[in-house]
C-alpha positions in Angstrom: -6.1 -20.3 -5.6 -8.4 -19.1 -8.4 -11.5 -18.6 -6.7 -14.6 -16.7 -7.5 -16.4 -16.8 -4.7 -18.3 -14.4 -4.2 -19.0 -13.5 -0.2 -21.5 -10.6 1.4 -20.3 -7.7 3.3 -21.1 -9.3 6.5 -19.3 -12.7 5.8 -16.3 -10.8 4.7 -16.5 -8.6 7.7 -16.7 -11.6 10.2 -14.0 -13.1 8.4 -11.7 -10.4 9.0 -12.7 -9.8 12.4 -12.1 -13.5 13.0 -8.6 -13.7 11.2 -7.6 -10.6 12.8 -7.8 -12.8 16.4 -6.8 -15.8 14.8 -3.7 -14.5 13.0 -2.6 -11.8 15.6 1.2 -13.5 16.3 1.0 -15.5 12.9 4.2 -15.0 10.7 3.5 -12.4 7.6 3.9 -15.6 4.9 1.3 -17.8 7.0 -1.2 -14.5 6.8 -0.6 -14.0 3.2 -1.1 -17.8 2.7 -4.5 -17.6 4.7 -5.6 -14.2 2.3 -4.7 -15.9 -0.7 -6.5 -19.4 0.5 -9.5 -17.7 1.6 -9.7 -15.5 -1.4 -8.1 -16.6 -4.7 -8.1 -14.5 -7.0 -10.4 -11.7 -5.0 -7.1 -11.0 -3.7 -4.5 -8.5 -4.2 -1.6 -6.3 -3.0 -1.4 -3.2 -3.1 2.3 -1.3 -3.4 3.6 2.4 -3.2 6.6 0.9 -4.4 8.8 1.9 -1.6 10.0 -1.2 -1.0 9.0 -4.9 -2.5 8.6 -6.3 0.5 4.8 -7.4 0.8 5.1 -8.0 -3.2 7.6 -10.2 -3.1 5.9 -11.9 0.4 2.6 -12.7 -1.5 4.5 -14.1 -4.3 6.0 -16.6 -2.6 2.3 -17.5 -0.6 0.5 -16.9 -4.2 2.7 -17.0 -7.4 1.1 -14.5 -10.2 -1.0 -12.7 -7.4 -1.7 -9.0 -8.8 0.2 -6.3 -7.1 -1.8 -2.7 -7.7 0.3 0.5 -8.2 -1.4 4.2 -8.2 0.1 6.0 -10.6 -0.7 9.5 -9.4 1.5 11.4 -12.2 3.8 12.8 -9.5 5.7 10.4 -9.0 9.5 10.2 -8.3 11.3 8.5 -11.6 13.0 6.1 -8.8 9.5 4.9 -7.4 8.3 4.0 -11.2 11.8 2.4 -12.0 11.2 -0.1 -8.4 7.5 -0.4 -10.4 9.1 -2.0 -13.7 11.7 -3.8 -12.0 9.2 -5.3 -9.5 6.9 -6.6 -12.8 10.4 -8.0 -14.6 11.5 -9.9 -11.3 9.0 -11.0 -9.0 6.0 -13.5 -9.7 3.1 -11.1 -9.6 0.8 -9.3 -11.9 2.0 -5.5 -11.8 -1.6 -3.7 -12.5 -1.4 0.2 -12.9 -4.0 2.3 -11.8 -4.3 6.1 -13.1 -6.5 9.4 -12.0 -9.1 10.0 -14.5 -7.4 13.0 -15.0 -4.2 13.3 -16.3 -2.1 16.1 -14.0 -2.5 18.7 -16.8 -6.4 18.4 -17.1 -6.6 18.5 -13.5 -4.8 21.3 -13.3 -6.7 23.1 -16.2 -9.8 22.1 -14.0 -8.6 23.1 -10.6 -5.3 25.3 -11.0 -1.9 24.3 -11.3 -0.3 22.9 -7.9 -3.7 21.4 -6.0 -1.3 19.7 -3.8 0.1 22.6 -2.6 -3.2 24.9 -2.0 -5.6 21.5 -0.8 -4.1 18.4 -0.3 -6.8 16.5 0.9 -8.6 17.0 -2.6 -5.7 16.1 -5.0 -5.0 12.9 -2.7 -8.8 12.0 -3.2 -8.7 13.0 -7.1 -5.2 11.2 -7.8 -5.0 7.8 -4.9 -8.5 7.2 -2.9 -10.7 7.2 -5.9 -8.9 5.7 -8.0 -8.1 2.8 -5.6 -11.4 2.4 -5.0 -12.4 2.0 -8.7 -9.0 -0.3 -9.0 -10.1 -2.6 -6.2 -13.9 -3.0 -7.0 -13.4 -7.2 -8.0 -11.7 -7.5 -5.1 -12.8 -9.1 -1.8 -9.5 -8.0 0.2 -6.5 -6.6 -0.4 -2.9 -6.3 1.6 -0.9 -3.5 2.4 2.3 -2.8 3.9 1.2 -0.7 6.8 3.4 -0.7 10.1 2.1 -0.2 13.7 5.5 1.5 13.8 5.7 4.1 11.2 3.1 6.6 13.0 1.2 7.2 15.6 -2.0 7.0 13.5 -0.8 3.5 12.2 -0.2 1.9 16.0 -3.2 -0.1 16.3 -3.4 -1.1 12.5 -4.8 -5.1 12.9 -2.8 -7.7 10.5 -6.5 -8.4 9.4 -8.8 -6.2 9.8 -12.3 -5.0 8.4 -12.1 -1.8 5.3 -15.8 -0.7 6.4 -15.2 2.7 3.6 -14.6 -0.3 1.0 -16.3 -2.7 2.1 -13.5 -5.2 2.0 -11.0 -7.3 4.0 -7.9 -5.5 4.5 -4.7 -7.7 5.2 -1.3 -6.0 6.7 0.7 -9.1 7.1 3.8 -7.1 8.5 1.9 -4.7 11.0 3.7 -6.2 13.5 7.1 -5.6 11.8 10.1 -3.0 13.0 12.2 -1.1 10.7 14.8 -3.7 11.9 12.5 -6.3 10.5 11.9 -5.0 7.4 15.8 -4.2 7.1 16.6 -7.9 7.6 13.9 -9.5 5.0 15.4 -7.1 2.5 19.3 -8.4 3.2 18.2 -12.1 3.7 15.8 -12.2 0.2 17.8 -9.4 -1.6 14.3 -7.6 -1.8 14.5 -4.5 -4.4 13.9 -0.9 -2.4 13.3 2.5 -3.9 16.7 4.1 -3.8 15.4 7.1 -2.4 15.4 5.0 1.0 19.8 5.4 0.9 18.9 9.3 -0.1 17.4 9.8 2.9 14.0 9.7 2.5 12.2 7.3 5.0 9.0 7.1 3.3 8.2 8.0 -0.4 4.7 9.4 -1.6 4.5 11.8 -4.5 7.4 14.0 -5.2 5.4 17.3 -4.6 4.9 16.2 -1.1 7.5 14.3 0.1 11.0 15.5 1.4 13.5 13.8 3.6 13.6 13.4 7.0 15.5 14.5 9.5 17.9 12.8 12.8 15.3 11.6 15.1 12.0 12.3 12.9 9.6 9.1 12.5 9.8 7.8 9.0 6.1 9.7 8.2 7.7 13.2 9.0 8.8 13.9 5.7 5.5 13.6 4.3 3.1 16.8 3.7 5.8 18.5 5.7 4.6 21.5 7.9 0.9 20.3 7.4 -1.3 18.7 9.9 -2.2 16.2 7.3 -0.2 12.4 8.2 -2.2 10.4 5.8 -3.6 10.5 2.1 -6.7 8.6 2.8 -6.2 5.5 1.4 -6.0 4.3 4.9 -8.0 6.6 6.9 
């Protein structure tokens, strides 16, 4: 599974538009395994570090596959501490991407708190083009995007085609529950941010991220009060 290959924007995007039919009702492993056959090294997963679960799914269908990380600087201490214990446990290749700017210089160029006064731009300063500078060997990368978390997320295709990036974009457990997910964790003993038992049901950067509350979807507690649902990384 060390390929090179190198494949045009349109065979990759009939590839994905293919798989996406093909692998609809497929198991998560058996769509990892058909990403990491299909392209070898070109390959990767990417991880907020919520939870391990996708990480330590692609290790078992591609031992030593790279996981990617965005480290945005605003992180919650838990969310780097699943990070490290991710890269000491699990067969993968932890890579770390940072902003170009560290969260002083940004804020020296733009004003302290960006995330507060625009959003949209700090997310695109400190994840989207960073990613996109992180991922540019790649040929397709996995995510752990549910068709349950959001509204915005309920037609996300297990494979699909990343026309922004150019890229095939794999979300082996889009057809997952909460319930799923809960039982992987129990039955592998997967690690999981511990902010998930603090009552936080999804975890982005600390400025922006609060708990939930009863009956809230898991994306509620993120840019709180805001219209904004999603950072860009995924639309």
């Amino acid at each position: 599974m060390t390929t090179t290959q190198r494949r045009t924007a349109v065979e990759l995007q009939r590839l994905a538009e293919q798989a996406g039919r093909d692998l609809e009702e497929a198991p998560a492993l058996d769509i990892l395994r058909w990403a990491a056959d299909t392209f070898g090294s070109r390959f990767c997963v990417t991880s907020s570090m919520e939870d391990a679960v996708v990480a330590h799914l692609a290790s078992r269908a591609f031992p030593g596959v790279d996981v990617v990380f965005l480290d945005t600087g605003y992180h919650f201490p838990e969310t780097l501490g699943t990070r490290d214990a991710v890269e000491a446990v699990l067969d993968v290749n932890v890579i770390t991407l940072t902003p170009r700017r560290s969260v002083a210089e940004q804020d020296a160029e733009y004003g302290p708190a960006l995330h507060d006064r625009d959003p949209d731009l700090c997310c695109s300063l400190r994840k989207v083009k960073p990613l996109e500078e992180g991922l540019a060997s790649y040929d397709a990368w996995a995510t752990g995007l549910r068709r349950d978390e959001s509204p915005t997320r309920a037609n996300t295709p297990v494979v699909g085609w990343d026309a922004g990036r150019r890229k095939v974009k794999v979300s082996p457990i889009a057809r997952w529950t909460q319930d799923d997910v809960d039982a992987y964790v129990a039955e592998h003993g997967v690690l999981t941010n511990p902010l998930l038992t603090d009552g936080y049901a999804s975890v982005g950067c600390a400025p922006c991220t609060r708990r939930v509350l009863e009956g809230e979807d898991a994306r509620a507690g993120r840019w709180a009060g805001r219209a904004k649902t999603e950072c860009g990384l995924h639309g």
